[in-house]
PAGUTI-467398 format. One line per field, with one value per atom (N, C-alpha, C): residue number from 0; residue in three letters; atom name; x, y, z. Coordinates in Angstrom, 2 decimals. Layout:
REM residues N
nr = c(NUM,...) $
rest = c(ALA,...) $
atom = c(CA,...) $
east = c(X,...) $
north = c(Y,...) $
up = c(Z,...) $
REM end
This chain:
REM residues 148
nr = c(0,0,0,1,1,1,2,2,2,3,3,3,4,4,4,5,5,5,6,6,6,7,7,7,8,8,8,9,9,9,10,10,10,11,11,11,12,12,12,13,13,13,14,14,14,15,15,15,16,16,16,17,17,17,18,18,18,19,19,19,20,20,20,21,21,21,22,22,22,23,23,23,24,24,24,25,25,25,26,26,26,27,27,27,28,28,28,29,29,29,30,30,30,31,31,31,32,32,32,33,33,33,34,34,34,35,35,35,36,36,36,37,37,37,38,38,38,39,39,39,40,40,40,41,41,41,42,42,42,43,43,43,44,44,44,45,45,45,46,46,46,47,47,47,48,48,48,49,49,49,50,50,50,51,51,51,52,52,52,53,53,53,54,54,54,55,55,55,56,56,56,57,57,57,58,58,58,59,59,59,60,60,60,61,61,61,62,62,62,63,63,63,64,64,64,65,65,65,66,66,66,67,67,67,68,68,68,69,69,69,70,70,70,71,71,71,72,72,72,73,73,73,74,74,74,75,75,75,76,76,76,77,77,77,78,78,78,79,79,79,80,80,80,81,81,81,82,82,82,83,83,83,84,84,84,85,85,85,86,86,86,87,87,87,88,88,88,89,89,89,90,90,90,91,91,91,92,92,92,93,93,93,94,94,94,95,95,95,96,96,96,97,97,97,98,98,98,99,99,99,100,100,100,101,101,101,102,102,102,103,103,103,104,104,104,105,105,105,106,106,106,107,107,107,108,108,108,109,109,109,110,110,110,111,111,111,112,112,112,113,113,113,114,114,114,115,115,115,116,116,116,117,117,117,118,118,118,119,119,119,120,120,120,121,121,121,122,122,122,123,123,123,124,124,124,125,125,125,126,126,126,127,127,127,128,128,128,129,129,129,130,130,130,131,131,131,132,132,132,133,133,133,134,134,134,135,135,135,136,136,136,137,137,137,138,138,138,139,139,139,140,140,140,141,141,141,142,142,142,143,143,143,144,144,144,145,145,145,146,146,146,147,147,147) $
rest = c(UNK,UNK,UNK,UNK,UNK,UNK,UNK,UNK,UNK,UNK,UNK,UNK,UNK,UNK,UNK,UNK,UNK,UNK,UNK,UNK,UNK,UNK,UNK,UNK,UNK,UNK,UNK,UNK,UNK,UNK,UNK,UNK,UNK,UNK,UNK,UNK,UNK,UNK,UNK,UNK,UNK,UNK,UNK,UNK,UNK,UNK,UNK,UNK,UNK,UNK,UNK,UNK,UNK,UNK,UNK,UNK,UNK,UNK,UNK,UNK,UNK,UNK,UNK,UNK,UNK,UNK,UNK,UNK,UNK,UNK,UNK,UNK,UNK,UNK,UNK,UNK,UNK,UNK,UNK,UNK,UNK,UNK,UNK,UNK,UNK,UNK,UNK,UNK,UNK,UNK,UNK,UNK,UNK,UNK,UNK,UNK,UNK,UNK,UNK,UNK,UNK,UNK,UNK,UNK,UNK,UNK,UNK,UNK,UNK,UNK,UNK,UNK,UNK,UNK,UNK,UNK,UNK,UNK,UNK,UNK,UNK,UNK,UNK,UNK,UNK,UNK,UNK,UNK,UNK,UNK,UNK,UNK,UNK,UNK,UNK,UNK,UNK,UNK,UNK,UNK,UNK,UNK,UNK,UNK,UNK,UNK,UNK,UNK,UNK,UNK,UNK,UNK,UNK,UNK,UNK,UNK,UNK,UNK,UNK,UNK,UNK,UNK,UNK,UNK,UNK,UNK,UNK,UNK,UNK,UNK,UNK,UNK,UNK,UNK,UNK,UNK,UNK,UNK,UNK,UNK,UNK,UNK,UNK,UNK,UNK,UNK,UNK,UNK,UNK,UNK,UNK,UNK,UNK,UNK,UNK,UNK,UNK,UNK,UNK,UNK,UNK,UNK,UNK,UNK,UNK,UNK,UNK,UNK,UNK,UNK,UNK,UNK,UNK,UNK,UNK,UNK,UNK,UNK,UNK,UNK,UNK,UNK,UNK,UNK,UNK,UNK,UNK,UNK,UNK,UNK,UNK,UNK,UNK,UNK,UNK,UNK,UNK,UNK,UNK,UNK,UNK,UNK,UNK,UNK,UNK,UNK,UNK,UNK,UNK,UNK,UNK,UNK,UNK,UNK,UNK,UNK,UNK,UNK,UNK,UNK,UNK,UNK,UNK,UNK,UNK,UNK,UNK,UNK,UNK,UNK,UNK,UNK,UNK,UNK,UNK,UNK,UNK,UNK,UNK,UNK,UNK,UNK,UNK,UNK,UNK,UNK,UNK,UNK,UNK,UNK,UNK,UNK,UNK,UNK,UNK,UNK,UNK,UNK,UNK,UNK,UNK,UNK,UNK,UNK,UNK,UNK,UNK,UNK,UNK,UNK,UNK,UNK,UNK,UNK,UNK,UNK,UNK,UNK,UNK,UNK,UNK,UNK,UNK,UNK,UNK,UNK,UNK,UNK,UNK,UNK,UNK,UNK,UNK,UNK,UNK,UNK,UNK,UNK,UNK,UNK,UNK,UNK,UNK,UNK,UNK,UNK,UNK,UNK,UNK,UNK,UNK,UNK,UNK,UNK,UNK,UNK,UNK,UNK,UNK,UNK,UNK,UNK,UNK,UNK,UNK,UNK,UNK,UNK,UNK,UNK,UNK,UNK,UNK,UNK,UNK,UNK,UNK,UNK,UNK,UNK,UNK,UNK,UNK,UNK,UNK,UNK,UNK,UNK,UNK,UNK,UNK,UNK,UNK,UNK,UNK,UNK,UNK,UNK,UNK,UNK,UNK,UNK,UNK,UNK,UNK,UNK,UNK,UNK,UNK,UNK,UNK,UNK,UNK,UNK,UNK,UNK,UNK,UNK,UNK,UNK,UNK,UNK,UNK,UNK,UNK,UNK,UNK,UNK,UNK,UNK,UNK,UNK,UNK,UNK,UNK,UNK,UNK,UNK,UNK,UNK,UNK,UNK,UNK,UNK) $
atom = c(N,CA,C,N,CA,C,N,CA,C,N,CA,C,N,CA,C,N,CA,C,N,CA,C,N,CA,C,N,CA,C,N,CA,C,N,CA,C,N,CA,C,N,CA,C,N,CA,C,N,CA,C,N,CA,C,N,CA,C,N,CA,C,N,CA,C,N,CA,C,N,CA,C,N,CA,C,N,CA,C,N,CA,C,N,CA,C,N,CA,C,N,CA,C,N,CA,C,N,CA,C,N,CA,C,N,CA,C,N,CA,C,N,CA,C,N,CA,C,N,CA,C,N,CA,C,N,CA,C,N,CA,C,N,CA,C,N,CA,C,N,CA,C,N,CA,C,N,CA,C,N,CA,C,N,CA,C,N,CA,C,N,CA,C,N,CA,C,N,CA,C,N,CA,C,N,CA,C,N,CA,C,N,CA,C,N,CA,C,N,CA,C,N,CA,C,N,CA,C,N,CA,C,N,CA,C,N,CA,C,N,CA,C,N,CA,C,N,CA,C,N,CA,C,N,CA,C,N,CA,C,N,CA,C,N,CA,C,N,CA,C,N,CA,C,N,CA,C,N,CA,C,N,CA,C,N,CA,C,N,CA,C,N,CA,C,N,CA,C,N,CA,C,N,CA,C,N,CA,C,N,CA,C,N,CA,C,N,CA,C,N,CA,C,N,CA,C,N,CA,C,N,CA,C,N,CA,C,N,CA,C,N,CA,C,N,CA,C,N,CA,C,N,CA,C,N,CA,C,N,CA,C,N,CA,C,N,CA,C,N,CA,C,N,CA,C,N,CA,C,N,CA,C,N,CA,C,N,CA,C,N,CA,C,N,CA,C,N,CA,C,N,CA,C,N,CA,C,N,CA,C,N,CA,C,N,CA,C,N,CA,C,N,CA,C,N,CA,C,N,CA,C,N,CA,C,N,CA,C,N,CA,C,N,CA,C,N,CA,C,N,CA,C,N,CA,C,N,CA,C,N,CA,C,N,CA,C,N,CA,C,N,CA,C,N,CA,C,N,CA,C,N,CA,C,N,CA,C,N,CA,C,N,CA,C,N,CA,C,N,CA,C,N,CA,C,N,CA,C,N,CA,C,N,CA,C,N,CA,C,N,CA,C,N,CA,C,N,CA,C,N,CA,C,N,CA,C,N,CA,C,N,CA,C,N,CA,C) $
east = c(-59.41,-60.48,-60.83,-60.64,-61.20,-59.86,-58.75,-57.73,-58.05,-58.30,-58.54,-59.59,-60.44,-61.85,-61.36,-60.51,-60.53,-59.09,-58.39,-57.25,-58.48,-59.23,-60.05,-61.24,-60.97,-62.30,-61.11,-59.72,-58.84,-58.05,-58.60,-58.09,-56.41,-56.43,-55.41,-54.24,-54.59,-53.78,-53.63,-54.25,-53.99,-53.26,-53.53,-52.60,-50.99,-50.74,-49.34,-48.73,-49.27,-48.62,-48.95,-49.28,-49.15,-47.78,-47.43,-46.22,-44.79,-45.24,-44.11,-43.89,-42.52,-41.73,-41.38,-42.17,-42.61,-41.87,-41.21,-41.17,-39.92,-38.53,-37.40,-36.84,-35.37,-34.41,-33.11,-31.95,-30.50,-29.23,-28.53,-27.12,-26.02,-24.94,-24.05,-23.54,-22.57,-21.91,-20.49,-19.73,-18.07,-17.52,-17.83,-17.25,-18.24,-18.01,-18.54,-18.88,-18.25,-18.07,-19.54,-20.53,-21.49,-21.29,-20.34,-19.63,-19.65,-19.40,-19.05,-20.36,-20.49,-21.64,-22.85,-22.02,-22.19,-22.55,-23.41,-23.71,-22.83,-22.31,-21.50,-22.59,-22.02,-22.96,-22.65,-23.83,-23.92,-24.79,-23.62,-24.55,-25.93,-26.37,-28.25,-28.26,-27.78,-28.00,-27.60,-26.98,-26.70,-27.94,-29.15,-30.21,-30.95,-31.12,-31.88,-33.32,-34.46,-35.43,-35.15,-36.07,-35.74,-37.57,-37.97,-39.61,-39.22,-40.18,-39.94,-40.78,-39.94,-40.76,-42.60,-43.17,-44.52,-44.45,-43.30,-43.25,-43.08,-42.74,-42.67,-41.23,-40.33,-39.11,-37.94,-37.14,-36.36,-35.16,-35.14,-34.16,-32.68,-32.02,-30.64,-29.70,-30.08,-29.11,-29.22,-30.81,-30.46,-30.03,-29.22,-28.93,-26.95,-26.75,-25.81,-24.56,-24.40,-23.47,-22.79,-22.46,-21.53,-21.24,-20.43,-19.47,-21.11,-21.63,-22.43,-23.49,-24.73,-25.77,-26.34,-26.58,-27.48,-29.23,-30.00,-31.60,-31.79,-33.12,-33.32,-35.07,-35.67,-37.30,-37.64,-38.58,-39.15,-40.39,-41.13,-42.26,-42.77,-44.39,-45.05,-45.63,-45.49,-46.22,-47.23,-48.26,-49.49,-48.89,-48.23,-47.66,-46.59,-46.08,-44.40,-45.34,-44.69,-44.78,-43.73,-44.05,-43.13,-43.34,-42.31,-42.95,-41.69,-42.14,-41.17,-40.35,-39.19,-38.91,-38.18,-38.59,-38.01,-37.37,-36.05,-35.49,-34.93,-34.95,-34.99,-33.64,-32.74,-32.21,-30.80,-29.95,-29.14,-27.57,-27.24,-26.40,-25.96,-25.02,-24.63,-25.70,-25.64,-26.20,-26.47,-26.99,-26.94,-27.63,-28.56,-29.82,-29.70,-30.23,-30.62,-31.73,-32.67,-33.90,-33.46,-33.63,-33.14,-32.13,-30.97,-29.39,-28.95,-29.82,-29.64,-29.48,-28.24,-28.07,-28.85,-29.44,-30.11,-29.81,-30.19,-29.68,-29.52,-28.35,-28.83,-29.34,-30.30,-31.46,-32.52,-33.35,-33.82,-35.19,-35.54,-36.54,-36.24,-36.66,-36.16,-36.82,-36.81,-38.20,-37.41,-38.37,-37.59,-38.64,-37.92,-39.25,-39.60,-40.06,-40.72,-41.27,-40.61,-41.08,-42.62,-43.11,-44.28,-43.95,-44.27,-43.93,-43.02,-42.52,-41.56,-40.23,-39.97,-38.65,-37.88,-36.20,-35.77,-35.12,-35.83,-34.98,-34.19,-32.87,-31.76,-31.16,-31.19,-30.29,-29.23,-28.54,-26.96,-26.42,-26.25,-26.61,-25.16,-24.62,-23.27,-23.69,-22.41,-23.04,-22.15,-22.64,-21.42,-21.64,-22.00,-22.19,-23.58,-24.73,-25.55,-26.74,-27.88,-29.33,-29.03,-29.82,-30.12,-31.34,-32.14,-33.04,-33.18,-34.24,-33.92,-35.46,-36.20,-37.31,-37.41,-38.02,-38.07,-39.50,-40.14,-41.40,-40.86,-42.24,-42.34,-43.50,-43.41,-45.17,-45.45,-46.56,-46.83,-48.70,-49.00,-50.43,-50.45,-50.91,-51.33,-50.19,-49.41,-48.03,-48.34,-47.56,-47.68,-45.92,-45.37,-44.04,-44.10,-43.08,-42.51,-41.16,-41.23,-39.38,-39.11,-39.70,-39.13,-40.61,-39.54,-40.63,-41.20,-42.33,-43.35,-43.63) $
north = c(11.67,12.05,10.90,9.65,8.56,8.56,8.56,8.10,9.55,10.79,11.62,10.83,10.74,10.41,9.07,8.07,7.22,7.37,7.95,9.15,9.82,10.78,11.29,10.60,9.20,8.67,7.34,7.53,6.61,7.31,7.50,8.30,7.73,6.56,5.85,6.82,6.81,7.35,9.24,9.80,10.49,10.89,10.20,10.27,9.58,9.14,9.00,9.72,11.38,12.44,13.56,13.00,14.20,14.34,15.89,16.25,15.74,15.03,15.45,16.48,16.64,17.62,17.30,18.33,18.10,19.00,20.51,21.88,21.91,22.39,22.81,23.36,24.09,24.28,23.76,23.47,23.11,23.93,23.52,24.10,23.20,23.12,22.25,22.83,21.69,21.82,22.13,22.86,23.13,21.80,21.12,19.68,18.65,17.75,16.23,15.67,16.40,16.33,16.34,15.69,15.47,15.76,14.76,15.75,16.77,17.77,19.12,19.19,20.15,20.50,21.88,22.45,23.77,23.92,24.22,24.28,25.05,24.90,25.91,26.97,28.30,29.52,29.28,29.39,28.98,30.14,31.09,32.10,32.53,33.68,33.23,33.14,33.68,33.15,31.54,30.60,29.72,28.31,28.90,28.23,27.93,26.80,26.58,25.69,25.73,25.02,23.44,22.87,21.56,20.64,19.72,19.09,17.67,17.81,15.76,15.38,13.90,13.00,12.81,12.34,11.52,10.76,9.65,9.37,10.01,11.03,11.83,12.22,12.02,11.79,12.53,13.46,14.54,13.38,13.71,12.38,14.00,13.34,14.58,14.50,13.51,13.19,14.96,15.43,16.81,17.73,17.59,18.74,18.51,17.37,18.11,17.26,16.47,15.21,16.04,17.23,17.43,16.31,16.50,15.55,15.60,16.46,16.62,18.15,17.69,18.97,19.27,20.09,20.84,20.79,20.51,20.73,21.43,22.64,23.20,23.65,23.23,23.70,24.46,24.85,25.53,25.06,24.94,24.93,25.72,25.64,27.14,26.12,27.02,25.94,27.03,26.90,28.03,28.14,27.77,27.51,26.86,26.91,26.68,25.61,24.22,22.65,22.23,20.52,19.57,18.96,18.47,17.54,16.51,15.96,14.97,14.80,14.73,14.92,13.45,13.22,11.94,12.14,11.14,11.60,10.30,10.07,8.54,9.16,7.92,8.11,7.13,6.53,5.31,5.91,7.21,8.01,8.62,9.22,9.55,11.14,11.72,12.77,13.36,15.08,15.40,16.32,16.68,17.68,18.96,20.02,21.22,21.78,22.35,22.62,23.93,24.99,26.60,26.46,25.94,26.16,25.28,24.24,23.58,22.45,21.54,20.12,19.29,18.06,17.05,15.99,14.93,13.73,12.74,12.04,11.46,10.01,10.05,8.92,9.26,8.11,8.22,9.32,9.01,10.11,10.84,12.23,12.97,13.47,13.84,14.78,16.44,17.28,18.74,19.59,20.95,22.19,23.03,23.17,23.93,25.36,26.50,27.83,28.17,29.25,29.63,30.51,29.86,31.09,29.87,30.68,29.51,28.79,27.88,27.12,26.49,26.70,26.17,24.62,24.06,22.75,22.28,21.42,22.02,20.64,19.51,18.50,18.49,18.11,17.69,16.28,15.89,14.90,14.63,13.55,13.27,12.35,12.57,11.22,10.53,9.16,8.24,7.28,7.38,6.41,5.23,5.81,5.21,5.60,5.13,5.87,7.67,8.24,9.25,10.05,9.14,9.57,10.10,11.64,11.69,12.08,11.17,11.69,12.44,13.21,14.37,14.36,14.54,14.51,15.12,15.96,16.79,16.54,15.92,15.96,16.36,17.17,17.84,18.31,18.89,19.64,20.64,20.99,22.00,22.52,21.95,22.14,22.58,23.12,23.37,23.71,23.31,23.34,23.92,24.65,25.85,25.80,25.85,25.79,27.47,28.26,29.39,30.23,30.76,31.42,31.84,31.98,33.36,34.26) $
up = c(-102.27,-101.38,-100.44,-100.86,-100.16,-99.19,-99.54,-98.03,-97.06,-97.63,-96.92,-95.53,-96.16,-95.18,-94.75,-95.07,-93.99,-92.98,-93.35,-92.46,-91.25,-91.77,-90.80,-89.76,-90.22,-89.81,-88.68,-88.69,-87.97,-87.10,-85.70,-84.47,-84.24,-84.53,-84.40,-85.70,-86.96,-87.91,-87.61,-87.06,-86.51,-85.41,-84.49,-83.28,-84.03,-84.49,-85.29,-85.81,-86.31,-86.54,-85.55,-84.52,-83.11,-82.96,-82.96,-82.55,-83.53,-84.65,-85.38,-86.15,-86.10,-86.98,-88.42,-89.29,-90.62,-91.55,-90.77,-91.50,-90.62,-90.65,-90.64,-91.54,-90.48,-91.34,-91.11,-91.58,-91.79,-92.20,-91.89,-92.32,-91.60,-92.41,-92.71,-91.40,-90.41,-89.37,-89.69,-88.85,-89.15,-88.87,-87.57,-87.14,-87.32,-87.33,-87.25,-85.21,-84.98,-83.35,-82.75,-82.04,-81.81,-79.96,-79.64,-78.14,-77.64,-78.11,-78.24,-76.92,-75.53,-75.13,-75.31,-76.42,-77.28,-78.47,-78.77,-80.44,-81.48,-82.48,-83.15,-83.79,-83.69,-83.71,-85.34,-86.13,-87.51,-88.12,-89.20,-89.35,-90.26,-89.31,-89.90,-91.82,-92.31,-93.66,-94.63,-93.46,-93.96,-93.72,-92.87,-92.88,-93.78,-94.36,-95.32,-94.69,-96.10,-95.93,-95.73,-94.97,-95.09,-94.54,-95.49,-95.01,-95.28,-94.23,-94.17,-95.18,-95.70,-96.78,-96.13,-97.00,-96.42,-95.63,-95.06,-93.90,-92.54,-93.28,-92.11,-91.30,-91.97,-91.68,-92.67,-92.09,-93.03,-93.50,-94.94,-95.74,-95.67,-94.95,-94.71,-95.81,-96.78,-98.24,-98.78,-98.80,-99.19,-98.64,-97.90,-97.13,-97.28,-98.38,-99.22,-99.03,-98.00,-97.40,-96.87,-95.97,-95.25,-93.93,-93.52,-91.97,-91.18,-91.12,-90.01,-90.13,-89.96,-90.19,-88.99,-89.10,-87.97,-88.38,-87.56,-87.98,-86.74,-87.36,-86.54,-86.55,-86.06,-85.59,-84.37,-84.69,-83.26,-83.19,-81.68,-80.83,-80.14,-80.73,-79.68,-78.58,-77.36,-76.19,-75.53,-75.07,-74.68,-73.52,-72.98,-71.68,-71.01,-69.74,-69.59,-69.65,-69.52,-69.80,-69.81,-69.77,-69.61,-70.82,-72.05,-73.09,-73.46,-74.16,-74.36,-75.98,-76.26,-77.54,-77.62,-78.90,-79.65,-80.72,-80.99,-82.09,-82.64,-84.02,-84.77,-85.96,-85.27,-86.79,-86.11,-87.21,-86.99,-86.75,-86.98,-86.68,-85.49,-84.95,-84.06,-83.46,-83.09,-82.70,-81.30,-81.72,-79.83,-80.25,-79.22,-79.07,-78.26,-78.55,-77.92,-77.70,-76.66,-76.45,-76.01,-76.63,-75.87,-75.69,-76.40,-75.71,-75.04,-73.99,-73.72,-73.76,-73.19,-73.68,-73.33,-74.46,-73.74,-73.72,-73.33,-72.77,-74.26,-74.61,-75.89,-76.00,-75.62,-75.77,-76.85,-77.01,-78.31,-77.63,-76.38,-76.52,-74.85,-74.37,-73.09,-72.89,-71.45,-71.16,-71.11,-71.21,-71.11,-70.98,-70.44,-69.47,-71.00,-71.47,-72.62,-72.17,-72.44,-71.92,-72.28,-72.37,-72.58,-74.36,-75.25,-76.55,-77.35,-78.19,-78.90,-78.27,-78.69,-78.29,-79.63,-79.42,-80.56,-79.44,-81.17,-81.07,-82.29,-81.68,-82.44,-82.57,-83.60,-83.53,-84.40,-84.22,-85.01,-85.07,-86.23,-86.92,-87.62,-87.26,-87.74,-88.76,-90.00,-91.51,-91.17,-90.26,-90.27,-91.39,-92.30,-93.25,-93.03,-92.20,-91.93,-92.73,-92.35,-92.54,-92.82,-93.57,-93.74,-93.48,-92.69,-92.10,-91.11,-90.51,-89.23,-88.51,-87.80,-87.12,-86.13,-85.88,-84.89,-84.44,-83.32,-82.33,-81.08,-80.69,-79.62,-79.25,-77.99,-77.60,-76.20,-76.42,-74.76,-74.83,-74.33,-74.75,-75.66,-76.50,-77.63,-78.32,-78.76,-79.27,-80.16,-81.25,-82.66,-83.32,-84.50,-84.59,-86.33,-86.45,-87.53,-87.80,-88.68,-89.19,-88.64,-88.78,-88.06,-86.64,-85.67,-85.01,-85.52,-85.50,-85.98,-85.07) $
REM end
């Protein structure tokens, strides 16, 4: 109860979990290929649950050691927008916002429709970190491992 109230009482410790991604899902990739400018169509029953540790950060060890995983979240936006996505992790990787490719830097800006948006990383195991952070930040965001 007490870290509760001093969590709530530290604008600062709050604003540190704006816009991260806490709730996903995964499924194992056919290739390791991070290149590729296409996502491999991965079928809907091979999605699994996937939540980030208390740091806040999805540990991808469970998701089983394949070559390469797929994570996948979505974002509701009240409105088309501009937001910015960040993505942490010591591995190779490449991003999708609606299908589309994004730039692979650690963080990008991108047009966010009005309603949900999938975002889609793929995550090669080069024998590094197993960690992978994910953040979306824009105005009134809110993020779901599946649309609702």
């Amino acid at each position: 109860f007490i870290d509760l109230l001093a969590f709530l009482k530290s604008k600062k410790e709050q604003e540190a979990l704006r816009g991260l991604i806490v709730d996903a899902t995964f499924a194992a990739a056919l290739s390791a290929d991070v290149q590729a400018p296409k996502a491999e169509t991965i079928s809907p029953d091979k999605w699994k649950p996937l939540a980030a540790d208390p740091n806040g950060k999805f540990d991808l060890k469970a998701t089983g050691g394949a070559p390469a995983v797929y994570v996948r979240a979505y974002v509701f936006a009240p409105k088309k927008q501009k937001a910015t996505v960040a993505v942490e992790t010591d591995n190779p990787w490449r991003a999708w916002v609606n299908g589309t490719t994004a730039a692979p830097a650690p963080s990008f800006e991108v047009e966010l429709k009005e309603g949900w948006n999938a975002v889609l990383v793929k995550v090669a195991n080069a024998g590094k970190g197993t960690a992978l952070g994910l953040r979306v930040s824009g105005d009134n965001l809110r993020s779901a491992a599946r649309a609702e």
